[in-house]
Chimera marker file (.cmm) of the C-alpha trace (Angstrom):
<marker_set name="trace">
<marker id="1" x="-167.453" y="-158.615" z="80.720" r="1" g="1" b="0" radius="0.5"/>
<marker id="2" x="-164.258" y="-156.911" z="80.955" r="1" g="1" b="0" radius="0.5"/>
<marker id="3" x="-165.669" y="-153.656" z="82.027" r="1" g="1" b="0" radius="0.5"/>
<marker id="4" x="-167.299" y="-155.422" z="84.841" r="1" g="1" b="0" radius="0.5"/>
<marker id="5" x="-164.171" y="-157.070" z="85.795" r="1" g="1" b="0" radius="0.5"/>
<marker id="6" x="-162.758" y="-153.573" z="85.762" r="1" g="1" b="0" radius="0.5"/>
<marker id="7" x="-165.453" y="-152.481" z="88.123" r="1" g="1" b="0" radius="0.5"/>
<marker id="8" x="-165.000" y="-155.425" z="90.474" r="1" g="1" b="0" radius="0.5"/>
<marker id="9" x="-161.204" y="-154.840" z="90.456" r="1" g="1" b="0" radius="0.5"/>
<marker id="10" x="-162.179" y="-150.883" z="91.456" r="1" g="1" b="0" radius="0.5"/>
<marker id="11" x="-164.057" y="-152.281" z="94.360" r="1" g="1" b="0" radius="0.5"/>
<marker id="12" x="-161.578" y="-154.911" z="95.510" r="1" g="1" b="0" radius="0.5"/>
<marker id="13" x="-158.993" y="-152.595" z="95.595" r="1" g="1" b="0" radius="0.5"/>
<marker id="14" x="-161.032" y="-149.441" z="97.636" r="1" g="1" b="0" radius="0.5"/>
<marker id="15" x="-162.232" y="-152.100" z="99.926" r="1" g="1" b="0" radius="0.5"/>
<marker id="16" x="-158.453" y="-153.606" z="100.604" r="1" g="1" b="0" radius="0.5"/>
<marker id="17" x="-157.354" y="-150.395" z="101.110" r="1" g="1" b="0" radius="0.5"/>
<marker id="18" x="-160.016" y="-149.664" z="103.562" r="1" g="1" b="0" radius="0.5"/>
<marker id="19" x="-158.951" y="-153.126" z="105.170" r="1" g="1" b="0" radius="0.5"/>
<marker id="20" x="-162.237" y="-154.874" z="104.410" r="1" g="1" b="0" radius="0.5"/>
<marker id="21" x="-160.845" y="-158.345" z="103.479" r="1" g="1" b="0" radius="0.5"/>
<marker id="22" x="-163.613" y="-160.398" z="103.165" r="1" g="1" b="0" radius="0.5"/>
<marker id="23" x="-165.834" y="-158.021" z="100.583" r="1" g="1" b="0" radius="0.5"/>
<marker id="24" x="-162.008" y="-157.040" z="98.603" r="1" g="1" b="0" radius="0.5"/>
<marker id="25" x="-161.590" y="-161.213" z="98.009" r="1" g="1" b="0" radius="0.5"/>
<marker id="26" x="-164.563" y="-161.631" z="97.077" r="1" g="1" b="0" radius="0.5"/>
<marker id="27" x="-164.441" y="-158.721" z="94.621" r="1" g="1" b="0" radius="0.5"/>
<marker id="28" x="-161.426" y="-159.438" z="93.392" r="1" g="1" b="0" radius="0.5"/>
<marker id="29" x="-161.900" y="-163.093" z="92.513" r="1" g="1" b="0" radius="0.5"/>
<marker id="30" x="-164.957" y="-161.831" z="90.381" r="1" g="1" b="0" radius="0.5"/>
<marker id="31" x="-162.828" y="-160.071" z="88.700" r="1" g="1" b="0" radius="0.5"/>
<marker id="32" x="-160.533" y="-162.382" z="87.485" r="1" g="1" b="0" radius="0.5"/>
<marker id="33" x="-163.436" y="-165.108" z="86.964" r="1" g="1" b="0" radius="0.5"/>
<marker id="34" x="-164.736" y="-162.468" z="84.594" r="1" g="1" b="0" radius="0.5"/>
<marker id="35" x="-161.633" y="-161.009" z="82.516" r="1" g="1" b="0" radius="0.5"/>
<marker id="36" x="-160.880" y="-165.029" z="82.063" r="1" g="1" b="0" radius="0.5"/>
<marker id="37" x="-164.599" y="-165.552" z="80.703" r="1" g="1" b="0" radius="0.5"/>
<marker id="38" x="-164.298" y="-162.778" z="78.833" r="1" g="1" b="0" radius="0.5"/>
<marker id="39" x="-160.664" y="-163.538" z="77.067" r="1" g="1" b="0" radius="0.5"/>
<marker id="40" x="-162.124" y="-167.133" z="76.731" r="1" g="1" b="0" radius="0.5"/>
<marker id="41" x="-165.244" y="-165.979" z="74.947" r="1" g="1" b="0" radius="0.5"/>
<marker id="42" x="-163.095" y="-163.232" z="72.644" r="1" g="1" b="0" radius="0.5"/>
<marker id="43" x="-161.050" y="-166.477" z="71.908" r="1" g="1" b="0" radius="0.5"/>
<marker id="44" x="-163.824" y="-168.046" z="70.867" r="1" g="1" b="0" radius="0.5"/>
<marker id="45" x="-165.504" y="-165.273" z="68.663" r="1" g="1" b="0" radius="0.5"/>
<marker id="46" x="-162.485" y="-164.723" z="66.823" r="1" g="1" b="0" radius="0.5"/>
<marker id="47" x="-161.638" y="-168.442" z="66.174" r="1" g="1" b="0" radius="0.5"/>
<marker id="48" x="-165.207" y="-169.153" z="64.724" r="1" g="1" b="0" radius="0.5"/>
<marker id="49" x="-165.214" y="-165.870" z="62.525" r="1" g="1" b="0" radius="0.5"/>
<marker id="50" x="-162.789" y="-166.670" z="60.924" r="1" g="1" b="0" radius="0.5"/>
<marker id="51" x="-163.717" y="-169.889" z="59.954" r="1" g="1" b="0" radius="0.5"/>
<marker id="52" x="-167.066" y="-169.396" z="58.904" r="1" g="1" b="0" radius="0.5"/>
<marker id="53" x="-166.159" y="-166.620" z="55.956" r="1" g="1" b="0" radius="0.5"/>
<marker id="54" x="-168.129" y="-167.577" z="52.608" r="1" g="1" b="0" radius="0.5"/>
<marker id="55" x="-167.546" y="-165.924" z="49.547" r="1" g="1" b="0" radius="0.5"/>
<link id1="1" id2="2" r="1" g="1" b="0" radius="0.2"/>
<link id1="2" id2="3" r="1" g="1" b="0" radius="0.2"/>
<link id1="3" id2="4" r="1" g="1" b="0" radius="0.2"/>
<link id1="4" id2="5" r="1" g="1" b="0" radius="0.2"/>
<link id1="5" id2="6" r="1" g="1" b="0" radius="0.2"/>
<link id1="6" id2="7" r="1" g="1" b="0" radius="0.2"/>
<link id1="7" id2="8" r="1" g="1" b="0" radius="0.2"/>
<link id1="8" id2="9" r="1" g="1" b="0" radius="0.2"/>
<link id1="9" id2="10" r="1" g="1" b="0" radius="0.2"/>
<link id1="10" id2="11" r="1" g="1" b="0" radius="0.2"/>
<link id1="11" id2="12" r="1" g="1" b="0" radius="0.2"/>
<link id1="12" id2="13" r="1" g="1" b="0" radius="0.2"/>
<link id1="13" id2="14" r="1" g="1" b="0" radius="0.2"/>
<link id1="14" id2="15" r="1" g="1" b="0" radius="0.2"/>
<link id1="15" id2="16" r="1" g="1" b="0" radius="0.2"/>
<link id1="16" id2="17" r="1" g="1" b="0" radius="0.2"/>
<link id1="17" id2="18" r="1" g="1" b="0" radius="0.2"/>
<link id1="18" id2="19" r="1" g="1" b="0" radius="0.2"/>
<link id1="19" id2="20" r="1" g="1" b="0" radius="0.2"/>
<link id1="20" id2="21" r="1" g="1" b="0" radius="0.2"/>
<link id1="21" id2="22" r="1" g="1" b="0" radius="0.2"/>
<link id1="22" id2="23" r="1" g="1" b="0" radius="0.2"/>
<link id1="23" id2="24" r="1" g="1" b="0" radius="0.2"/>
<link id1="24" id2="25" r="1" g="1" b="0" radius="0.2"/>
<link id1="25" id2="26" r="1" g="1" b="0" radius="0.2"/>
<link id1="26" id2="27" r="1" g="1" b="0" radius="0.2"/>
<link id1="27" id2="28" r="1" g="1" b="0" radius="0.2"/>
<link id1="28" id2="29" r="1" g="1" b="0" radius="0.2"/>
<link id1="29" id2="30" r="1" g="1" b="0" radius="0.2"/>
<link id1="30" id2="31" r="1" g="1" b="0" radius="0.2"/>
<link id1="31" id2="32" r="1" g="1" b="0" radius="0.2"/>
<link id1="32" id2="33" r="1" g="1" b="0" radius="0.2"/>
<link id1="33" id2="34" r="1" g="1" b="0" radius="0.2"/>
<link id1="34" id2="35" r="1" g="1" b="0" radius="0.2"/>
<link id1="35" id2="36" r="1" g="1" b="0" radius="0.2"/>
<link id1="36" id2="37" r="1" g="1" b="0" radius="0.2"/>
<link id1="37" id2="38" r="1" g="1" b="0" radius="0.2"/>
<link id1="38" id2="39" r="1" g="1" b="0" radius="0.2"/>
<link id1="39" id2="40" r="1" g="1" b="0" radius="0.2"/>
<link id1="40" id2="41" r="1" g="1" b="0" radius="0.2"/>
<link id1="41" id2="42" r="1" g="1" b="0" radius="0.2"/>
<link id1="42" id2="43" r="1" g="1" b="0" radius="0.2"/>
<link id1="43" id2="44" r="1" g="1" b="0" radius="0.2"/>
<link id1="44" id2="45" r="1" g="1" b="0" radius="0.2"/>
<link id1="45" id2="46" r="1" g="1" b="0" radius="0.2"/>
<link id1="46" id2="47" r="1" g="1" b="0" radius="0.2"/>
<link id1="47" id2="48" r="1" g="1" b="0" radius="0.2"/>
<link id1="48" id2="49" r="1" g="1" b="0" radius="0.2"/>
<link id1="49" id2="50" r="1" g="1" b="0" radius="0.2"/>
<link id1="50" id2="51" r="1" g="1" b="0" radius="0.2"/>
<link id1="51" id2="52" r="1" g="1" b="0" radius="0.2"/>
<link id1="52" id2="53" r="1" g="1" b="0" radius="0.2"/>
<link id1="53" id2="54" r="1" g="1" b="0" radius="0.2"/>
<link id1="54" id2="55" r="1" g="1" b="0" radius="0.2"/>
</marker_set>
């Protein structure tokens, strides 16, 4: 997810700079939808592995 929201933020910024507002919001509010998803589900992983260990 955070390699997509790497590629979103590529395409948000190429299309700002090419003054294409509507496609570079758009873009870059996917991006930041999906690095938050993504740092939420790490979160989540890591929280649960550790508590599920058994010897």
């Amino acid at each position: 997810m955070v390699g997509d929201a790497a590629i979103f933020l590529c395409l948000g910024l190429i299309a700002g700079g090419l003054h294409w507002a509507g496609i570079a919001t758009v873009a870059t509010q996917s991006s930041w939808t999906l690095l938050a998803s993504g740092m939420v589900l790490l979160m989540i992983h890591v929280v649960v592995e550790r508590t599920s260990r058994v010897f």
